[in-house]
VOGU-3710 file (C-alpha; in Angstrom, 3 decimals, decimal comma):
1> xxxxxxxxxx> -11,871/83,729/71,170  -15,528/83,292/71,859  -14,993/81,965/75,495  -16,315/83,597/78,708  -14,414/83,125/81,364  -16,422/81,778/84,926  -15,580/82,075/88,860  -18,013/80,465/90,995  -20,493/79,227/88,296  -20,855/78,680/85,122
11> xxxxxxxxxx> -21,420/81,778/82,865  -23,482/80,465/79,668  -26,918/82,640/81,635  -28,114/85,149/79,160  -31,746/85,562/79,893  -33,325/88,703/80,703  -32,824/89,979/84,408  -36,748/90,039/86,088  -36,841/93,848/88,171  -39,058/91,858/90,952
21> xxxxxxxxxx> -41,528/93,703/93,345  -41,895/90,493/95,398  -39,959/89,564/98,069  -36,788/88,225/97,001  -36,164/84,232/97,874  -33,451/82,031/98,598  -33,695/80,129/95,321  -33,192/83,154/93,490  -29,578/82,801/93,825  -29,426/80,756/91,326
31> xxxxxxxxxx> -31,146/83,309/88,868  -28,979/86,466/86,588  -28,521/89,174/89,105  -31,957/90,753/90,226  -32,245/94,309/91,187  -35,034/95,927/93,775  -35,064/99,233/95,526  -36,266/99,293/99,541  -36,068/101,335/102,320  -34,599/99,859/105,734
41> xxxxxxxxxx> -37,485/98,924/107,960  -39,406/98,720/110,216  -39,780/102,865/110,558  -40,154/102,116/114,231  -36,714/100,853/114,595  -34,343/102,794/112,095  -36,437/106,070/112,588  -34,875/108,640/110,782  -31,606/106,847/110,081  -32,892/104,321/107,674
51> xxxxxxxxxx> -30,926/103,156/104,723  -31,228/103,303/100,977  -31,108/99,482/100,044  -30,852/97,873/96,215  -30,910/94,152/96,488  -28,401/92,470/94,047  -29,619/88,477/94,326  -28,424/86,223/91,887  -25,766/85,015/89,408  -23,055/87,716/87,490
61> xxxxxxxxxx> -23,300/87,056/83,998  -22,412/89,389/80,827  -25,225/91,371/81,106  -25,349/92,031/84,366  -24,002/95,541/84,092  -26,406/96,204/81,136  -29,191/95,220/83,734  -28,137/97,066/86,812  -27,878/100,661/84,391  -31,276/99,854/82,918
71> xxxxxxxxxx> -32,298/99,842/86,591  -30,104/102,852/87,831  -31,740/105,071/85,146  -35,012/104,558/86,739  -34,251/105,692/90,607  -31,943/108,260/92,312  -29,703/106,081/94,228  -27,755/108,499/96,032  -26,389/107,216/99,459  -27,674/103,634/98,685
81> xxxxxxxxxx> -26,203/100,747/100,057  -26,059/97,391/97,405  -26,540/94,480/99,513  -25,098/91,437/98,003  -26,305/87,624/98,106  -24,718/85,524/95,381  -22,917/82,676/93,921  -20,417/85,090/91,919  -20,082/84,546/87,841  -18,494/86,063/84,999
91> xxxxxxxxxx> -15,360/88,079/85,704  -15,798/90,394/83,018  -19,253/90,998/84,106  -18,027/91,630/87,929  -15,389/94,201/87,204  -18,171/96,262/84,525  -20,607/96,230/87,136  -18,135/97,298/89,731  -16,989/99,990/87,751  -20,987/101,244/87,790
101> xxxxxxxxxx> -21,016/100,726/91,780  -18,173/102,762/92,111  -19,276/105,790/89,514  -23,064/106,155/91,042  -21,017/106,548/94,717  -22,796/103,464/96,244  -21,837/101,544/99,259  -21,590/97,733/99,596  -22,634/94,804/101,978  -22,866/91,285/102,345
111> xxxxxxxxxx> -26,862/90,569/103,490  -30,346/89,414/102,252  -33,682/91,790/102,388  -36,984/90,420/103,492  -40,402/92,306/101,914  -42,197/94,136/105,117  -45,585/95,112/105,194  -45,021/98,988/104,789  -44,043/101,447/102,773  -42,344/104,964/103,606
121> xxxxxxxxxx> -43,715/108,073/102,748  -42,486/108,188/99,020  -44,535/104,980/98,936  -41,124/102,729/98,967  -41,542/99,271/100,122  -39,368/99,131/103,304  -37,707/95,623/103,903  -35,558/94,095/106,279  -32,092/93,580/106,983  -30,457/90,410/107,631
131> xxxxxxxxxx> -26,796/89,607/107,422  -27,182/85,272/106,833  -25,861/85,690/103,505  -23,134/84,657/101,546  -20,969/86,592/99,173  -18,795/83,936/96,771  -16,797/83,624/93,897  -16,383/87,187/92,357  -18,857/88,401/94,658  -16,533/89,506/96,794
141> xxxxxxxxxx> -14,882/91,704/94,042  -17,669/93,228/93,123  -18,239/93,993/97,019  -14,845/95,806/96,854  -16,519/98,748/94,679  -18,244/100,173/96,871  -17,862/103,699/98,481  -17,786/101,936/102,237  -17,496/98,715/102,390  -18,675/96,325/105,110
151> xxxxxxxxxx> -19,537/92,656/106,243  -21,728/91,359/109,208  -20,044/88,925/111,346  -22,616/86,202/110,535  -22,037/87,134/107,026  -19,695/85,592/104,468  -17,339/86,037/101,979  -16,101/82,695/100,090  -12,961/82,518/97,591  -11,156/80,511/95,546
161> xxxxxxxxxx> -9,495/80,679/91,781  -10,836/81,472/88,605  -11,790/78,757/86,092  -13,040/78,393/82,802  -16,899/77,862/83,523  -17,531/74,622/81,165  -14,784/72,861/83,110  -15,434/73,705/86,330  -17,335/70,848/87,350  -14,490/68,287/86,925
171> xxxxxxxxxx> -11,918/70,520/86,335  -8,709/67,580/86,758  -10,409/65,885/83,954  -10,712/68,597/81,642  -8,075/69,864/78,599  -6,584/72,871/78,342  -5,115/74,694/75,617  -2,871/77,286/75,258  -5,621/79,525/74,456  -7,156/78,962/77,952
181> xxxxxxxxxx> -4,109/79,828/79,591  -3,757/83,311/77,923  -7,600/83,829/79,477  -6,063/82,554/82,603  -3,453/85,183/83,035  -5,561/87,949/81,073  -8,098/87,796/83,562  -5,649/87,228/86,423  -3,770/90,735/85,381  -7,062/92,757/85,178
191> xxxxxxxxxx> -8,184/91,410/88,655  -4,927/92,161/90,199  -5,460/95,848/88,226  -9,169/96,596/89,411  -8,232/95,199/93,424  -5,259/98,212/93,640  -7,821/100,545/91,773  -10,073/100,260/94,505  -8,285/100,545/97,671  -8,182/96,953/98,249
201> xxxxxxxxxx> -4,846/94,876/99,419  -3,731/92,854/96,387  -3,907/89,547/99,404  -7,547/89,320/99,008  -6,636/88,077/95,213  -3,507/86,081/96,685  -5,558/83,992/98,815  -8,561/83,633/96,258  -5,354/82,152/93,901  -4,745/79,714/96,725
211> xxxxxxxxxx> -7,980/77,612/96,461  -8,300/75,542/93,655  -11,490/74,405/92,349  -12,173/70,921/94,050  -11,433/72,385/97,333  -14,224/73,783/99,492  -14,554/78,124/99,166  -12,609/80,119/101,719  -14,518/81,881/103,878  -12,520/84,944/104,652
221> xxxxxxxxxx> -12,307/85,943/108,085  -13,012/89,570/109,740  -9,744/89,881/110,071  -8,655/88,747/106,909  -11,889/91,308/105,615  -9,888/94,089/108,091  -6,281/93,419/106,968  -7,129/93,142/102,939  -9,268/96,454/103,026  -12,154/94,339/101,474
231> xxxxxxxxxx> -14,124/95,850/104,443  -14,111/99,967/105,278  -15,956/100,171/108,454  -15,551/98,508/111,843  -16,595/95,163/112,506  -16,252/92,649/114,555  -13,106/91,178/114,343  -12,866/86,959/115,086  -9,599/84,968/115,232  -8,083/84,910/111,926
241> xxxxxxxxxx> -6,944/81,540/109,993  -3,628/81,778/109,093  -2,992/80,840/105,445  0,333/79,029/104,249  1,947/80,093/101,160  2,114/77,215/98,811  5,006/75,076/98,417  6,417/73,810/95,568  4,352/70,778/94,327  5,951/67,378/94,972
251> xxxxxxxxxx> 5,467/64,074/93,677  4,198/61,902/96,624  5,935/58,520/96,856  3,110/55,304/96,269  3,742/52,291/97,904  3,046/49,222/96,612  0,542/48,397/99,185  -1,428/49,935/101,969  -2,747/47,285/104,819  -2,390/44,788/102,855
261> xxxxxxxxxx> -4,095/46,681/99,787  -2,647/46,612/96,630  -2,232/50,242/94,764  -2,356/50,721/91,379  -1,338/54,226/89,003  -5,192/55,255/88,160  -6,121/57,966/86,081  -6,571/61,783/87,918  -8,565/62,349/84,463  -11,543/60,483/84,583
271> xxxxxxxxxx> -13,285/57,453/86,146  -11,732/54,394/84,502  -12,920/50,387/85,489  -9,340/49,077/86,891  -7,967/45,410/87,968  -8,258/44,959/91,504  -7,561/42,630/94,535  -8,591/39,982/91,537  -11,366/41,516/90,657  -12,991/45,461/88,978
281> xxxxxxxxxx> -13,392/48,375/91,286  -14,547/51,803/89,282  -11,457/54,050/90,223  -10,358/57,296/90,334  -6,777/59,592/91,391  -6,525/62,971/93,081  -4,411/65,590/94,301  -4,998/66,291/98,022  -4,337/69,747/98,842  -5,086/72,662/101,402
291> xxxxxxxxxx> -5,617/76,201/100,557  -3,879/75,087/96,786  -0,655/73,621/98,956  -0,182/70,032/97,337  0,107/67,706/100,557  0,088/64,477/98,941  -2,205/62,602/96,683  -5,042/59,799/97,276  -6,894/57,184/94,932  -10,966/56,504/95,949
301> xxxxxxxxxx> -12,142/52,651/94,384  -15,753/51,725/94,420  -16,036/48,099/94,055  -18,554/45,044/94,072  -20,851/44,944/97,433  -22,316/41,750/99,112  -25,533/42,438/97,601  -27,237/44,048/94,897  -27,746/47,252/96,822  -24,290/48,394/97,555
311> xxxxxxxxxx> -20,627/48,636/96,825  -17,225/48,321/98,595  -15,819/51,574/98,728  -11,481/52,275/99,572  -9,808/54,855/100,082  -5,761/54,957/99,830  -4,093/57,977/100,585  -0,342/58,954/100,708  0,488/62,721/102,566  3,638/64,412/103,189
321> xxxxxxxxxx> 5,024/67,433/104,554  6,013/69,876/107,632  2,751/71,482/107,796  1,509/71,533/111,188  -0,811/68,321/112,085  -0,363/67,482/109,274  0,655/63,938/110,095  -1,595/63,575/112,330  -2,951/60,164/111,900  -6,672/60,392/110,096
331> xxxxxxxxxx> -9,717/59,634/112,582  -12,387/60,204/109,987  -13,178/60,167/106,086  -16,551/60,869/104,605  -18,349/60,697/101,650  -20,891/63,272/100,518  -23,091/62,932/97,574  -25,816/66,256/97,165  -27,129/65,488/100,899  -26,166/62,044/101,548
341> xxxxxxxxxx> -23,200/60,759/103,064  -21,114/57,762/104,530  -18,401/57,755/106,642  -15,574/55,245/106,010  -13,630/52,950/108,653  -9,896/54,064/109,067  -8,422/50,715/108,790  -4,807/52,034/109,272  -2,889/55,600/109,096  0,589/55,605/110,029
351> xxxxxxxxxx> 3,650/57,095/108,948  5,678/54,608/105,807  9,401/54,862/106,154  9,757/57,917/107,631  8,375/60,359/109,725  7,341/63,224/107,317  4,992/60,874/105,409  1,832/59,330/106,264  -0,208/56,114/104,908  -3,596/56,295/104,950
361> xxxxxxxxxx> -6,307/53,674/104,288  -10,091/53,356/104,931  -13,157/51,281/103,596  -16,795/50,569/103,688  -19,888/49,224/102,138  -22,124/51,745/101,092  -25,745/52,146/99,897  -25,748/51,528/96,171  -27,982/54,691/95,665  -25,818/57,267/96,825
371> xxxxxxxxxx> -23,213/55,837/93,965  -25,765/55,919/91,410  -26,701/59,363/92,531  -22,817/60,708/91,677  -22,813/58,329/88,356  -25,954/59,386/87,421  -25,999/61,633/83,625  -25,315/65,354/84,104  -22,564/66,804/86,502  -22,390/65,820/89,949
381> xxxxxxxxxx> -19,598/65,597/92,199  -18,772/63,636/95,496  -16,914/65,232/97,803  -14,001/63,291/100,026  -13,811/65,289/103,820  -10,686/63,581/105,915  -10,155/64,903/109,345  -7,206/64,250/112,155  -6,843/66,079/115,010  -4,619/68,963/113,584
391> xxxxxxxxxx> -5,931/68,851/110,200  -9,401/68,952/107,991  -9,881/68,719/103,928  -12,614/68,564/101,926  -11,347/67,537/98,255  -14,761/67,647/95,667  -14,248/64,915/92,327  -16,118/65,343/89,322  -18,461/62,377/87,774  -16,552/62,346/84,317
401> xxxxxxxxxx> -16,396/58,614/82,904  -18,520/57,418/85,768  -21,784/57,243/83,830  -20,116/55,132/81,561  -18,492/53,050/83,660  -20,729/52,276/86,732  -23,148/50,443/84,783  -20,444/47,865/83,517  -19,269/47,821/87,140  -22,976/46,890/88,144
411> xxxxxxxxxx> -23,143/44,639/85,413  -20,090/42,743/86,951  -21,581/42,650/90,263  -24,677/40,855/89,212  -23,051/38,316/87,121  -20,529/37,872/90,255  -23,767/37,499/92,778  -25,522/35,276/90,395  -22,341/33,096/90,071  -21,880/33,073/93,684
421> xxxxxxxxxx> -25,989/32,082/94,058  -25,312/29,153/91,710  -22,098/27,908/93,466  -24,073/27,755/97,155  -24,359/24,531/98,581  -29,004/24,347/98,447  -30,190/22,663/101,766  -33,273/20,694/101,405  -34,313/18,868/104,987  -31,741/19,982/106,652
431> xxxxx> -28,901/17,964/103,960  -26,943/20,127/101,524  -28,015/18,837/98,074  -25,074/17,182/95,822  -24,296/19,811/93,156
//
């Protein structure tokens, strides 16, 4: 079969796993799993009730668990705590390592250790504790191995479904066999399996199965942490978000025009150049959809700008449903590109025919850069956030076809500028010059 099947990131990381004595760094997250051994600091505060600590920073990958019992062989780690701070990463590699949490008796958390300037008296580097962490992907079953289990309120842990790695970052433009599907369910089954096996509520996968991959990670609540038996110990609890089982998926109705904009059928596969209002846009379908609940459906157009510099972008959405606030008419919509962004105008958003379905459409001009940045070679993604007053999504779109097509978009542009330049009326003295 030869595939390795991904949750948060992709799993192709085989390099060695560094044991580091230095102080372990945000970036590091993006690194295989790292391993280090400290003792809960300062002395002056913890006293004679500090912890046993074994950093776990970094990215899952298939040989993870070889790493972390290369590491266990060389220090007793009885009573120690695993404090977790990572993107997630190879299921197969989660549930082996697991299965070593739970045989060396370890207990779990959801934190990041900073180095201190001290050692105890076996000469252990103590660290600090700090809960600002996050826990994703199939982080948060690896968290459920542990003896006792807990999570800081500032802490979190972030779900959604499992995905085949190398299609992850566009996954509505991606094939699938029926190969992929067997993987699918295979993995499914054992993480359904290991959840019961370790005293966790089989929810905690339920609502992971909810998310799927263009949607924004679900941060799971203390509550939700409480009532799944991801956490052991008390915590503070906060107001849980109450998740809605999906619905069947429906076929949302497109009209023929939105404010005066006409809609056509564009591709949920890949970035395509399309026909127009009379002229190209670069354009692109998607499902909209909350916690995996299909709501509706909307299509994004980028388009020629008034200058060189930027592009016309539209937005045309069509939502339906009984889901409360729902259809509530849309006050915002934002693009985000890595860590730029633009919000769009809502032209109009108001309910087409009948009362359980609402039209949606927005526009602007927007910097030409933050378009190249998406189209540019490599993945990148730009993410669509609406927001009404009873309602918020975040939708994320893969680049696929767009560094094809962008520059014959451009192209287009220019020659329509230039065109434009040579129709102008010149004024010389004040008299427009017979052309």
């Amino acid at each position: 079969m030869g595939r390795t099947f991904a949750a948060a990131c992709v799993l192709a990381l085989a390099a060695p796993i560094l044991l580091l004595p230095a102080p372990l760094r945000a970036s590091d997250r993006t690194l295989p799993m790292q391993f280090a051994l400290r003792m809960e600091g300062p002395a002056a505060a913890c006293g004679s009730h500090c912890r046993l600590f074994v950093a776990a920073t970094g990215a899952i990958t298939a040989e993870t668990p070889r790493d972390f019992q290369n590491f266990a062989q060389g220090h007793d780690l009885a009573g120690a705590t695993l404090v977790l701070d990572s993107d997630g990463g190879s299921v197969h590699g989660a549930i082996t390592l697991g299965r070593q949490i739970r045989a060396l008796g370890l207990n779990t958390t959801v934190g990041r250790l900073t180095d201190l300037d001290e050692a105890d008296k076996t000469h252990l580097r103590r660290a600090g504790f700090s809960g600002r962490a996050d826990c994703e992907s199939m982080c948060g079953f690896v968290l459920l191995w542990g003896i006792e289990r807990s999570v800081p309120p500032e802490a979190r842990v972030l779900v959604h479904q499992i995905w085949l790695g190398d299609r992850r970052d566009d996954p509505t433009a991606a094939s699938y066999s029926a190969e992929d599907l067997v993987l699918v369910q295979r993995d499914i089954g054992k993480l359904a399996q290991y959840t019961t096996d370790m005293g966790a509520s089989i929810e905690v996968l339920d609502l992971a199965l909810r998310i799927p991959p263009w949607e924004p990670m679900h941060r799971m609540t203390q509550a939700e942490l409480r009532d799944a038996r991801v956490t052991t110990s008390d915590s503070v609890i906060s107001a849980a978000t109450v998740a809605v089982s999906p619905s069947p998926a429906q076929t949302p109705v497109r009209p023929r025009s939105i404010a005066g904009v006409s809609m056509t059928k564009i591709s949920e596969r890949r970035w395509a150049m399309i026909d127009h209002a009379g002229g190209v846009a670069l354009a692109r379908s998607q499902p909209l959809t909350v916690e995996g609940e299909s709501i509706g459906s909307f299509d994004l157009m980028v388009s020629c700008g008034t200058s060189k510099d930027s592009y016309d972008v539209s937005y045309s959405e069509s939502r339906h449903g009984e889901r409360k606030g729902l259809l509530d008419a849309l006050r915002m919509v934002t693009l985000n590109v890595g860590s730029g962004s633009a919000p769009l105008k809502v032209v109009s958003s108001r309910h087409h025919d009948s009362a359980d379905e609402l039209m949606s459409y927005a526009t602007a001009t927007v910097p030409a850069a933050l378009i190249d940045a998406f189209a540019a070679p490599g993945s990148h993604s730009i993410t669509v956030e609406t927001r009404s007053t009873g309602l918020v999504t975040g939708i994320r779109i893969g680049n696929t076809g767009a560094a094809h097509n962008l520059p014959r978009l451009s192209a287009a542009c220019h020659k329509g500028l230039g065109d434009r330049a040579e129709l102008a009326p010149r004024r010389t003295g004040g008299r427009a010059a017979a052309q």
